[in-house]
N, C-alpha and C positions, 0 to 999 in steps of 0.2 A: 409544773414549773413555777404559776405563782406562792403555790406553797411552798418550796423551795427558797423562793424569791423575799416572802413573808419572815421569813424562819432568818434568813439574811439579818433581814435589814434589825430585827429584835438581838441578834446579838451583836450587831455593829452598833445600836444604840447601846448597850449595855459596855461592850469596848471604850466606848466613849468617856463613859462616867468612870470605868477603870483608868484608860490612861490621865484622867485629873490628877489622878491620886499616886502616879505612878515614884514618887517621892516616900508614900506610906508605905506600897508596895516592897519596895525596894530597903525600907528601914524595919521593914517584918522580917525579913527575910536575913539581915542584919542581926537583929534580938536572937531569932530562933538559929540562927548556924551558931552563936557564939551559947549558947544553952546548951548544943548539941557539942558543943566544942569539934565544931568542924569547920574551921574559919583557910584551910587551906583548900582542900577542891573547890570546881565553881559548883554555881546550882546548875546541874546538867541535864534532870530530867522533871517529868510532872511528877513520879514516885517520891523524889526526894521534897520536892516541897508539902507535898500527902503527911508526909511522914513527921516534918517540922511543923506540920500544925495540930497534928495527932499526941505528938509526945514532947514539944520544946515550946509550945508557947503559952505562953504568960499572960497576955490581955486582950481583953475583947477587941480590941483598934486591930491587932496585928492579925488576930484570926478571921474577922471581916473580913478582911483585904487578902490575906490567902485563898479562902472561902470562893470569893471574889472570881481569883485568877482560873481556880480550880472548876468553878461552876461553867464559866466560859467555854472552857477546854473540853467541856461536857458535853456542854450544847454544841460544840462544833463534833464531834464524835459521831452525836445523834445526826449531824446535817448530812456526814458525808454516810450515811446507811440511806437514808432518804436519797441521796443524791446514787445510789447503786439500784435502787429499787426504778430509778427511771433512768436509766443505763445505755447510753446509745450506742454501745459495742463500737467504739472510735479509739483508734492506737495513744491517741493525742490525750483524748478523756482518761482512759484508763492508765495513763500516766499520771496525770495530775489526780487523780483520784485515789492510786497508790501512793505517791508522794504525802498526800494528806492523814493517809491513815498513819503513814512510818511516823509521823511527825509527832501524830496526838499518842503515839503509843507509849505508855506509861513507863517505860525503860528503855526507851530511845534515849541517847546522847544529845543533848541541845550543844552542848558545849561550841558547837564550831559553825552553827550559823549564824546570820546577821540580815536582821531587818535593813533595808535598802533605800535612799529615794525613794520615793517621798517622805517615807516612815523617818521620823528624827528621835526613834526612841534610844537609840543607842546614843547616842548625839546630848540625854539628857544626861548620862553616867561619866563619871571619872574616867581618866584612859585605865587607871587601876579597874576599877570597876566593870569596866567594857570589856576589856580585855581577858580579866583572870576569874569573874565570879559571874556578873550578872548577862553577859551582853545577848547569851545564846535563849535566858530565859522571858527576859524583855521582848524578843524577838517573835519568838512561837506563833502569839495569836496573829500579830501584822503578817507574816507569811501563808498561816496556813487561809485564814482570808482571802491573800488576793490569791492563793490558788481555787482555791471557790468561785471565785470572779470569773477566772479564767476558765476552769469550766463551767460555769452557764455561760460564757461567751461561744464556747467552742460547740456546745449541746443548741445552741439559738442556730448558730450556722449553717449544721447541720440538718436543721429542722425547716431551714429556709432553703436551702439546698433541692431539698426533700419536696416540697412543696410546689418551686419554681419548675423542677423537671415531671410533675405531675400535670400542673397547668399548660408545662410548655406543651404536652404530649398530647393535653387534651384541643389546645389550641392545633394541633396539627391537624387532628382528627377532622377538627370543625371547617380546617380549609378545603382540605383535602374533600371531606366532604360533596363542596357545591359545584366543585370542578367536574364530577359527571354528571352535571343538572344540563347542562347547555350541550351532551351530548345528549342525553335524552330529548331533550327539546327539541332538536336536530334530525333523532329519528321520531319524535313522536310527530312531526311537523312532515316529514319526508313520506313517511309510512303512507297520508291518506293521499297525498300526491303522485306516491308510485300507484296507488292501488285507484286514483281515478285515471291516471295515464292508462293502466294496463284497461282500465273500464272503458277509457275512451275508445282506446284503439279495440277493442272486440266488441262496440258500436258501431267503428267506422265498416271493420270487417262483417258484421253482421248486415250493416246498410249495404254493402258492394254485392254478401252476397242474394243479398235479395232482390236488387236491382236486377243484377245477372240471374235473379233467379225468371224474374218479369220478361226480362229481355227477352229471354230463351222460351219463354210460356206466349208470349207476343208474336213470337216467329213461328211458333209451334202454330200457335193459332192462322196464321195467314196463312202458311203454309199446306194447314189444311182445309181452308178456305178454298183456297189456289185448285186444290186437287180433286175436291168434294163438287165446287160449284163452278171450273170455271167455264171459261164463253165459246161459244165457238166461233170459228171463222166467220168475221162478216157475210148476210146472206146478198148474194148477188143474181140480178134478173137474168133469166135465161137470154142469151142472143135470139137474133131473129133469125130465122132458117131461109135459106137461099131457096128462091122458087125458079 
């Protein structure tokens, strides 16, 4: 795109220094119809001006300034092949992309368009002038231009588009993300809690049954204490015998 953009701006400089002159332009074009003795049709297409500087013109001044026009129309040819080669496959683009090429095509009809606001090129010609010969040929490069414009307008938007729903998606990613960390946390934190509760409680059960295990070994023991050794009835002294 900034070569594209590079490629722009060199022939809007060169545009420049044509529309100075667009008085010279316009008095070439003048010399060479009336050489060709074709002073009734307008100048309609790039072929017919091709053709007045090829076979009806007479001085160096008038063939500069054809040259001029013609080289222009070149360079913008070459921009809109460049401008296909990075191609955003957009309804919008490939409209004005088409548009662009019908324009520069060397037997296309000028005759019936007209440069617009801002453009005041027609604005510098006679109403004869504007009207019947020159107005559509004037016009050409200020058109095909800001259709250029507009597609790298419409190709950036797209590319910003493009871009935003990439980030958005990756932004989502990264939320989305940390939102199962605090459920980890949650079981990684739970996990040694349940598993010292279940430890506890098979301590407590282990101590009870050990106890009960004592208890029962305790009574085992007295009990056979009781059996093994126990006392026998207090001894008592024999009475004394009646005489």
């Amino acid at each position: 795109m900034n070569e594209i953009k590079d490629a722009l701006r060199g022939i809007e400089q060169n545009y420049k220094l044509f529309l100075q002159q667009q008085f010279t332009f316009i008095g070439a074009l003048q010399h060479t119809r009336e050489n060709a003795h074709d002073m009734i049709r307008p100048v309609a297409s790039i072929s017919q001006v091709q053709s007045y500087m090829d076979h009806n013109c007479n001085n160096s001044t008038d063939r500069r300034i054809l040259n001029m026009f013609l080289n222009i129309c070149n360079d913008l040819s070459k921009l809109c092949q460049k401008l296909e080669s990075v191609h955003p496959h957009n309804s919008t683009t490939n409209d004005i992309l088409r548009r662009c090429k019908v324009l520069l095509s060397h037997s296309n009809d000028l005759s019936s368009i007209r440069a617009k606001y801002p453009h005041d090129v027609v604005n510098h010609l006679s109403c004869n002038e504007a009207k019947n010969h020159f107005g559509g040929v004037v016009s050409l490069i200020p058109i095909v231009l800001d259709c250029i414009k507009e597609w790298i307008t419409h190709t950036e938007k797209l590319s910003r588009e493009v871009l935003q729903n990439v980030s958005g998606g990756n932004a989502t990613s990264e939320k989305s993300a940390p939102q199962g960390a605090p459920d980890r946390a949650v079981i990684s934190q739970t996990a040694p809690s349940v598993h010292l509760e279940v430890q506890t409680s098979a301590n407590k059960k282990d101590n009870v049954q050990v106890q009960g295990n004592k208890h029962v070994w305790k009574k085992h023991l007295n009990d056979t204490k009781n059996h093994s050794g126990k006392l026998k009835s207090p001894w008592k002294p024999p009475g004394r015998h009646a005489f």
